[in-house]
NUPALO-917799 format. One record per residue (C-alpha): residue in three letters; x, y, z. Coordinates in Angstrom, 3 decimals. Example, Ala and Ser with C-alpha at 12.3 -4.5 7.8 and 13.67 -1.06 7.14 Angstrom:
2
+-----+----------+----------+----------+
!  aa !       px !       py !       pz !
+-----+----------+----------+----------+
! Ala !   12.300 !   -4.500 !    7.800 !
! Ser !   13.670 !   -1.060 !    7.140 !
+-----+----------+----------+----------+
***
This chain:
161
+-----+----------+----------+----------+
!  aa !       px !       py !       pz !
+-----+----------+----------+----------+
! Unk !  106.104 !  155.513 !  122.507 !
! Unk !  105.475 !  156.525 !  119.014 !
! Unk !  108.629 !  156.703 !  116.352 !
! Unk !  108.694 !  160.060 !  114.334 !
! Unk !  108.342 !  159.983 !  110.839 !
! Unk !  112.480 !  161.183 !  110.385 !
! Unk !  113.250 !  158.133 !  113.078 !
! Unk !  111.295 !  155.594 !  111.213 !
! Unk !  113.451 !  156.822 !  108.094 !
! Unk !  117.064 !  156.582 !  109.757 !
! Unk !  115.830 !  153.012 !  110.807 !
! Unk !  115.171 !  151.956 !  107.362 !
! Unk !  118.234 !  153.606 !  106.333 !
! Unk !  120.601 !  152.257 !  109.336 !
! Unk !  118.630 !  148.733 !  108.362 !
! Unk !  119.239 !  149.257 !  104.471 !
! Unk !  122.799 !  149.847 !  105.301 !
! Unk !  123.658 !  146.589 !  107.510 !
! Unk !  121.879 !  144.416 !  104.568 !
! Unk !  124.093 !  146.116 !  102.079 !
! Unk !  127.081 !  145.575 !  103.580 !
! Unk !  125.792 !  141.805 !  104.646 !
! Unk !  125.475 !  141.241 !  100.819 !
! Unk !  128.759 !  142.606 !   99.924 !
! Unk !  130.287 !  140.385 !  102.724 !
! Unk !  128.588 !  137.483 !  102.494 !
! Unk !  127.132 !  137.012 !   99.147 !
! Unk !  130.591 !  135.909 !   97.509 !
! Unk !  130.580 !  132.975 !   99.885 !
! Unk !  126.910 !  131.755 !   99.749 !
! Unk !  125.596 !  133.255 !   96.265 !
! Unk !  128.618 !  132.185 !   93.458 !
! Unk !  128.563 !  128.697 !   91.845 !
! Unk !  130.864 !  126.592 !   93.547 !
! Unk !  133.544 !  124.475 !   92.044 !
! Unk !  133.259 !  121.063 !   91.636 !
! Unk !  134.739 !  118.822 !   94.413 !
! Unk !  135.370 !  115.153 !   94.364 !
! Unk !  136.556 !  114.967 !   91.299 !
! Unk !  138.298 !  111.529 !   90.155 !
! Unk !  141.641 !  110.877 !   89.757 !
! Unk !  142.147 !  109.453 !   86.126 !
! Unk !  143.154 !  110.859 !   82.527 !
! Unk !  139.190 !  110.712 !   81.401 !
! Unk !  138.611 !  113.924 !   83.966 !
! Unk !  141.484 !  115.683 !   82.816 !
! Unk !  140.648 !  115.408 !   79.320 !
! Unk !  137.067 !  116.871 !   80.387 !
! Unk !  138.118 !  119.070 !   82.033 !
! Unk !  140.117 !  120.509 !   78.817 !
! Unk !  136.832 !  120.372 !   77.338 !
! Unk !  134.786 !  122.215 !   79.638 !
! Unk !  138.035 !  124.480 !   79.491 !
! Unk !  137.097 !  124.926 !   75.356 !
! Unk !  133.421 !  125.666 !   76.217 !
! Unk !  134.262 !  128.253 !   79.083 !
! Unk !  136.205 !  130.410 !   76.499 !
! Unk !  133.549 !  130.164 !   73.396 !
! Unk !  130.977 !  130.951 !   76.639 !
! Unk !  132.847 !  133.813 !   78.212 !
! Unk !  132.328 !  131.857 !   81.152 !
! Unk !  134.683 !  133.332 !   83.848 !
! Unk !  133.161 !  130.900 !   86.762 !
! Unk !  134.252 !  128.344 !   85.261 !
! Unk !  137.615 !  129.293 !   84.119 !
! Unk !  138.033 !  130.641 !   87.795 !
! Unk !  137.617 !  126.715 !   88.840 !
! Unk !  139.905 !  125.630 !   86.524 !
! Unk !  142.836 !  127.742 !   86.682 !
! Unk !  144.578 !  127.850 !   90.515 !
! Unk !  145.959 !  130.842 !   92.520 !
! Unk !  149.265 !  130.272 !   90.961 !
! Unk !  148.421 !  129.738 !   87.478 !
! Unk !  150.728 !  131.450 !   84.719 !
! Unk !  150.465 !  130.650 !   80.721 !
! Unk !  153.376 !  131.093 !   78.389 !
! Unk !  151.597 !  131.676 !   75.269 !
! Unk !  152.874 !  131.102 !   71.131 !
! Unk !  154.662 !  134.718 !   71.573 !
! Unk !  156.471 !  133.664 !   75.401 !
! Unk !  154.593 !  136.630 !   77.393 !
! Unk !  153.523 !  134.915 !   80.485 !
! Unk !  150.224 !  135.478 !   81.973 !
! Unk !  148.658 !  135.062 !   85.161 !
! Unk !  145.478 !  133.657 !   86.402 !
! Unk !  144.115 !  137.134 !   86.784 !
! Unk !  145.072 !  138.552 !   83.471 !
! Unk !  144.210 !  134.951 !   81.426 !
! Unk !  140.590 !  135.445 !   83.238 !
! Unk !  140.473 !  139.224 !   82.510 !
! Unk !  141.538 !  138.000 !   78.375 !
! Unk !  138.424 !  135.430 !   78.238 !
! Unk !  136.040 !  137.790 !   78.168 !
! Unk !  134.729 !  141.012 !   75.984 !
! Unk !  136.336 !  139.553 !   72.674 !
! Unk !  135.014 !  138.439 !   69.291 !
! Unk !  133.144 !  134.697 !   69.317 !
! Unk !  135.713 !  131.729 !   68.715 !
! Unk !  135.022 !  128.583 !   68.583 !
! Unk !  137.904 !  126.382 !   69.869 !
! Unk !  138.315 !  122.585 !   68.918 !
! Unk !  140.438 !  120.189 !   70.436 !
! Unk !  142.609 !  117.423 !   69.201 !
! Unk !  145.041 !  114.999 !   69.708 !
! Unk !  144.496 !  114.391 !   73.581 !
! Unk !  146.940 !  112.319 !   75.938 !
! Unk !  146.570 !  112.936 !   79.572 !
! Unk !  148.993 !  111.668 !   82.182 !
! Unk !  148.538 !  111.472 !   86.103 !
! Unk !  151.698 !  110.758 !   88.790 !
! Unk !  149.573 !  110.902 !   91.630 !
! Unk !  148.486 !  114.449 !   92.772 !
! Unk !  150.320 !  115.965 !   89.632 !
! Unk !  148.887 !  115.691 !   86.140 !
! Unk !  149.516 !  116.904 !   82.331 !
! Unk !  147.632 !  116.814 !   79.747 !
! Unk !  148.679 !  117.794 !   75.869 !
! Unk !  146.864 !  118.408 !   72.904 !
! Unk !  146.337 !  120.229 !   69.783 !
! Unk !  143.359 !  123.341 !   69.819 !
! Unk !  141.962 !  125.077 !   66.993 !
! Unk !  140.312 !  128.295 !   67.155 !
! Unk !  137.773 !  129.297 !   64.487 !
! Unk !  136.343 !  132.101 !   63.734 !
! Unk !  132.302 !  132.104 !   63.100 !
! Unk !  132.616 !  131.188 !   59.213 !
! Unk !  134.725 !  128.329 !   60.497 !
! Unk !  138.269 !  129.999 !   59.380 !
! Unk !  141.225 !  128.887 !   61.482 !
! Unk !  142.797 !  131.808 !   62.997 !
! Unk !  144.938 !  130.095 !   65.170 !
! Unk !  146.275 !  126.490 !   66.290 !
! Unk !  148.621 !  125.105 !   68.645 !
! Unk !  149.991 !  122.455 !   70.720 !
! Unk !  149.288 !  123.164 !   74.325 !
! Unk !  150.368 !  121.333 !   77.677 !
! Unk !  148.564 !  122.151 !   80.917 !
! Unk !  149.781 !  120.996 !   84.175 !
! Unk !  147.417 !  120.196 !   87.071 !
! Unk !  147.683 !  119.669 !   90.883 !
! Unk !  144.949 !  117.942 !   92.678 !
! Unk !  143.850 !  119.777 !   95.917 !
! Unk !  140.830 !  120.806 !   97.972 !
! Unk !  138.534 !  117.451 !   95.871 !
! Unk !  139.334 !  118.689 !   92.675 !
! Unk !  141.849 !  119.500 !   89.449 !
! Unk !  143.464 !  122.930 !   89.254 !
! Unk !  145.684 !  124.060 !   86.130 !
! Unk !  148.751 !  125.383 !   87.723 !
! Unk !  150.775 !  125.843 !   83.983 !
! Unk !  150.040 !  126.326 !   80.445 !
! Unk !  152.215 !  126.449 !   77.666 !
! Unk !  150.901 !  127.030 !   73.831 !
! Unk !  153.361 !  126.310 !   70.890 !
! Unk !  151.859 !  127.699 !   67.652 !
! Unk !  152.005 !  125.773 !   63.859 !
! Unk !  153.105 !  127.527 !   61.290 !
! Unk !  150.626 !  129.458 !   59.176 !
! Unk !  149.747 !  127.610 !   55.823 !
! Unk !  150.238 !  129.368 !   52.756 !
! Unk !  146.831 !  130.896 !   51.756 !
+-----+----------+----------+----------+
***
């Protein structure tokens, strides 16, 4: 039997369809980068992790930010609005290019739970500071790998200029 030319086109429509919605279903799963797993358990990751933190904001990176910060997360920042994971993600990306520098380092583990404090600068592209605090980020280890549950920023004082 012989298809019609309109039946061949609802079968490549009906067919475009199914793949569309297989994409939208299953794409999240298989296509986006996956966070690292199997992390160790010592201060040296932590203190990378701040780092790739640093990079992921100069980047606009929201992957990995996403890795980094858990479900729970919530930041208090220099001003003491909280934030949560989904508005901290939505805040890395669209703005003006800082570069942020970090300091002053000292992580601590207690088993699953870690902190980590430190000092960060952010600079603006001709190197100006426009901002620096003292931060403390506390982490959970679950599922192979760190995840920020807490951040709190405490800003210096502006010098004189």
């Amino acid at each position: 039997m012989m298809m019609t030319r309109s039946r061949k086109k609802e079968f490549g429509v009906k067919h475009a369809l199914w793949l569309l919605v297989g994409l939208v279903l299953f794409c999240p799963a298989f296509c986006a980068a996956s966070c690292p797993a199997g992390q160790a358990k010592d201060e040296a990751t932590l203190v990378q992790i701040e780092q790739t933190w640093a990079r992921a904001l100069e980047e606009q990176d929201v992957q990995a930010l996403s890795c980094i910060l858990a479900g729970e997360f919530e930041d208090s920042d220099p001003e003491g609005k909280l934030s949560d994971r989904k508005a901290t993600l939505a805040k890395a990306v669209g703005g003006p290019s800082i570069h942020h520098e970090l300091s002053d380092l000292h992580a601590h583990l207690y088993g699953d739970f870690g902190y980590i404090r430190g000092v960060a600068k952010a600079m603006n592209r001709q190197t100006k500071i426009i901002a620096k605090v003292r931060f403390t980020d506390v982490y959970v280890y679950r599922d192979g790998r760190w995840q920020c549950v807490a951040a709190h920023e405490s800003s210096f004082p502006r010098p004189n200029t």
